[in-house]
LOMARSE-607179 format. One record per residue (C-alpha): residue number from 0; residue in three letters; chain; x, y, z. Coordinates in steps of 0.1 Angstrom, whole numbers, plus 5000, padded with zeros to 4 digits. Last residue first. Example, Ala and Ser with C-alpha at 12.3 -4.5 7.8 and 13.67 -1.06 7.14 Angstrom:
BEGIN
+-----+-----+-------+------+------+------+
!   n ! res ! chain !   xx !   yy !   zz !
+-----+-----+-------+------+------+------+
!   1 ! SER !     A ! 5137 ! 4989 ! 5071 !
!   0 ! ALA !     A ! 5123 ! 4955 ! 5078 !
+-----+-----+-------+------+------+------+
This chain:
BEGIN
+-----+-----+-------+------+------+------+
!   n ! res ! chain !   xx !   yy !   zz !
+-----+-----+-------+------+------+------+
!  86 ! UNK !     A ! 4917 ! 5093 ! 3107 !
!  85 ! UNK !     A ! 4946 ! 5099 ! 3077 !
!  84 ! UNK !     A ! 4930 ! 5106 ! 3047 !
!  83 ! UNK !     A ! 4937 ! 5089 ! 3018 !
!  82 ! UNK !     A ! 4954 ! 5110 ! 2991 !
!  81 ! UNK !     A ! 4948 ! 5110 ! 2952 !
!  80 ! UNK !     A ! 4969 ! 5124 ! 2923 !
!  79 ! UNK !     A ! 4945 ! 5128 ! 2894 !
!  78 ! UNK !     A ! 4947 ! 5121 ! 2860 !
!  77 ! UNK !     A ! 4951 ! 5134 ! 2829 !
!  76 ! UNK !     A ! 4962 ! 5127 ! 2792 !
!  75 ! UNK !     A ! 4953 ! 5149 ! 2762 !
!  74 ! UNK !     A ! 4986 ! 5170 ! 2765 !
!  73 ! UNK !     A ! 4986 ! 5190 ! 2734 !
!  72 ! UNK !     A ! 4992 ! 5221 ! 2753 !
!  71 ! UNK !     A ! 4958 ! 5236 ! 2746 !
!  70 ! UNK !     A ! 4946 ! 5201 ! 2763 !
!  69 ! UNK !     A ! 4964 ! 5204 ! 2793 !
!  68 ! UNK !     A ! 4953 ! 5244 ! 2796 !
!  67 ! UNK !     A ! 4919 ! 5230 ! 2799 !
!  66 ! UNK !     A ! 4925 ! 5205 ! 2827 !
!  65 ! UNK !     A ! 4946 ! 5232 ! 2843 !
!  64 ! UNK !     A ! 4923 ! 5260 ! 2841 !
!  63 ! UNK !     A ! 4897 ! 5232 ! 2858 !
!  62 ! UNK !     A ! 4914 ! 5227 ! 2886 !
!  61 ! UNK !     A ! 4916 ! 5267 ! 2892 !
!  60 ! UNK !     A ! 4883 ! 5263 ! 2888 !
!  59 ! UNK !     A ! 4873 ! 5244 ! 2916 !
!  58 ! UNK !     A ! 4888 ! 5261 ! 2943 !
!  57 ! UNK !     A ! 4912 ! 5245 ! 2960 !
!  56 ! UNK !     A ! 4906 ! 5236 ! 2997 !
!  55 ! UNK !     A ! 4910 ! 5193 ! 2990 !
!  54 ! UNK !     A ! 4946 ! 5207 ! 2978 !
!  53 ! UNK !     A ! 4953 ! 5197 ! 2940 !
!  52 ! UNK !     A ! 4974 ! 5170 ! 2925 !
!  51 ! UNK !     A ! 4970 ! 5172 ! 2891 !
!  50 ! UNK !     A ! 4990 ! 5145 ! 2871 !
!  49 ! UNK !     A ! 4993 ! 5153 ! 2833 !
!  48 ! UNK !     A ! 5005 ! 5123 ! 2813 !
!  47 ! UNK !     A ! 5034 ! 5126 ! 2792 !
!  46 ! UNK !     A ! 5024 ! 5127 ! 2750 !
!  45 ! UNK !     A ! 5031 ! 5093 ! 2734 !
!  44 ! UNK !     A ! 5052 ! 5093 ! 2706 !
!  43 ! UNK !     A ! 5086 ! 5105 ! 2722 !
!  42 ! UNK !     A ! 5109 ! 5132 ! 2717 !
!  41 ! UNK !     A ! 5103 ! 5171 ! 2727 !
!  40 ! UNK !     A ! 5096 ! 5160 ! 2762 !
!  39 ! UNK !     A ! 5064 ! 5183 ! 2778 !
!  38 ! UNK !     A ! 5076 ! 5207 ! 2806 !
!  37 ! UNK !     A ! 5078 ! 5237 ! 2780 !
!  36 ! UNK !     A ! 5043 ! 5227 ! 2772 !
!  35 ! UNK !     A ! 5032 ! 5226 ! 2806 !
!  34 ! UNK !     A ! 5046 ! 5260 ! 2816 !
!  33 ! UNK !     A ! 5030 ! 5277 ! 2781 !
!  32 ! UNK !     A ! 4999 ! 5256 ! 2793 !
!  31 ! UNK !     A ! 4994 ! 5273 ! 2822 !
!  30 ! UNK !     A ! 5003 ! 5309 ! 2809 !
!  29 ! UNK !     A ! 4974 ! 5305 ! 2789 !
!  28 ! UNK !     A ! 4952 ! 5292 ! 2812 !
!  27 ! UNK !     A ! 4957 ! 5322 ! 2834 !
!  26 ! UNK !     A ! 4973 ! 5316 ! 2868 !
!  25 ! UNK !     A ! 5006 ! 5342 ! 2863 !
!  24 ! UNK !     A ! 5040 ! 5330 ! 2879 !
!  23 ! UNK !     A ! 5041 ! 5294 ! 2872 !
!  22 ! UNK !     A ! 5055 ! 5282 ! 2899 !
!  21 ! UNK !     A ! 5086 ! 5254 ! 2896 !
!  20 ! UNK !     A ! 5077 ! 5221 ! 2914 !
!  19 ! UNK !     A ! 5067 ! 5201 ! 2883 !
!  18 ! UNK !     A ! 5044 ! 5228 ! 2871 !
!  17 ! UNK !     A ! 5029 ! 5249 ! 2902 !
!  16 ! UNK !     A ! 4999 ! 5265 ! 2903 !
!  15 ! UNK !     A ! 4989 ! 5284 ! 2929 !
!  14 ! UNK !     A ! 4954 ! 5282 ! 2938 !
!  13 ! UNK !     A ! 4953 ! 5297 ! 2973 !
!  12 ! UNK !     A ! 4949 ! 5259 ! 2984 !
!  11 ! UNK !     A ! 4975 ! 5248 ! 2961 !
!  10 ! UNK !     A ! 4972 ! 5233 ! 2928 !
!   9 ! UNK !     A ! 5002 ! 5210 ! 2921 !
!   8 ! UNK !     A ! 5008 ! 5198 ! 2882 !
!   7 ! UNK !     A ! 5027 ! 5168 ! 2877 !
!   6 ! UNK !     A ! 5040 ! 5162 ! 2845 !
!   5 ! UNK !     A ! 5041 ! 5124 ! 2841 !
!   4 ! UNK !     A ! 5061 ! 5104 ! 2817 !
!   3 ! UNK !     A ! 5053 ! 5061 ! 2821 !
!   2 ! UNK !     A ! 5084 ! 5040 ! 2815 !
!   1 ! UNK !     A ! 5089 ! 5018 ! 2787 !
!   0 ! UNK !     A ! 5118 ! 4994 ! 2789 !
+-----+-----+-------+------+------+------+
């Protein structure tokens, strides 16, 4: 029984970043992957995958700190959470 590990990162609007639901307080890349790495299971083979789910009004880089602060982490894997919209 394999099941798939996810961190999920949210990016808000203001660009807020948030690591599994708990802020991380300062929004460099540094500080980004200190949260993700702490988030990261110790045990396991296969790093989790990053999930960024970021606000259609988030700046661009802040998207990008996270995609680099993944890797610093060791987390190689991302993807993105997506939303339909609702018309």
């Amino acid at each position: 029984e394999t099941e798939a590990r996810e961190i999920v990162v949210a990016v808000t609007a203001a660009g807020e970043v948030l690591v599994n639901r708990q802020a991380v307080g300062e929004r460099s890349v540094e500080a980004i992957a200190a949260a993700l790495g702490k988030s990261a299971p110790a045990d396991g083979d296969t790093p989790p995958v990053v999930v960024i789910n970021a606000d259609a009004r988030t700046p661009h880089q802040s998207v990008v700190d996270v995609m680099q602060a993944a890797q610093r982490a060791g987390l190689p894997h991302i993807t993105f959470a997506t939303q339909s919209s609702a018309q």
